[in-house]
C-alpha positions as CSV (number, residue, x, y, z in Angstrom):
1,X,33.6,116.7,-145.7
2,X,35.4,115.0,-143.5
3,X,36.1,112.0,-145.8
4,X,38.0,114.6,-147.6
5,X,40.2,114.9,-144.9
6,X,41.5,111.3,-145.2
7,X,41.3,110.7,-149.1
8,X,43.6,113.5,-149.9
9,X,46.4,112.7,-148.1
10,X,45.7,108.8,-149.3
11,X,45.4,110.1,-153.0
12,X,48.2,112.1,-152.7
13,X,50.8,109.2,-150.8
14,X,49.7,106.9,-153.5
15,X,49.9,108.5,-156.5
16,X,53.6,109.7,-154.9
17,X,54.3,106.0,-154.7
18,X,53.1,105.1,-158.2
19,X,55.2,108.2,-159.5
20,X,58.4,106.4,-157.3
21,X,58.2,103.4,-158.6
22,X,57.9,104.7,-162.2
23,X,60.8,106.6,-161.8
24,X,63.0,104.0,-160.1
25,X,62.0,101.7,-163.3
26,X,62.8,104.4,-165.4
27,X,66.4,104.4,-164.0
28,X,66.7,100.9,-163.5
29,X,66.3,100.6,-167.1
30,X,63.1,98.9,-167.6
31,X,62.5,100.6,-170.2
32,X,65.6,100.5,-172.6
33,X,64.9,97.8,-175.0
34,X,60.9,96.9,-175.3
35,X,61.2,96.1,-178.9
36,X,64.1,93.3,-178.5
37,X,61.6,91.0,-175.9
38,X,59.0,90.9,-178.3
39,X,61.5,89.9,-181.1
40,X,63.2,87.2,-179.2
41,X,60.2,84.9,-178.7
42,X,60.6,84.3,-182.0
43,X,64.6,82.9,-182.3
44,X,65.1,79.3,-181.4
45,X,67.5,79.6,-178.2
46,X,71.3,78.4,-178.8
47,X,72.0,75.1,-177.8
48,X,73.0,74.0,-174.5
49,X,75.8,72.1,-173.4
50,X,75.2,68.9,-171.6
51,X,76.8,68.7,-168.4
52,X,77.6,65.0,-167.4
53,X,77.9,64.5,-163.4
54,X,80.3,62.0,-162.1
């Protein structure tokens, strides 16, 4: 019973965290384009300029 004690408060301050994060991610904008990632693995990159160093 008195295991309770401590993994409620534990259970609770974590799953508040995981509920943070998502939300912060969420805001961020994390979330706003999950179709275009996948599709750009498959377009060659543009080409990139040399840069010559004297």
């Amino acid at each position: 019973m008195t295991a309770l004690l401590l993994l409620i408060p534990c259970a609770l301050l974590l799953g508040g965290a995981g509920l943070a994060a998502f939300l912060w991610a969420l805001r961020s904008g994390q979330f706003d384009d999950l179709d275009g990632a996948g599709s750009r693995i498959l377009f060659d990159d543009p080409p990139q300029k040399e840069k010559h160093h004297v």
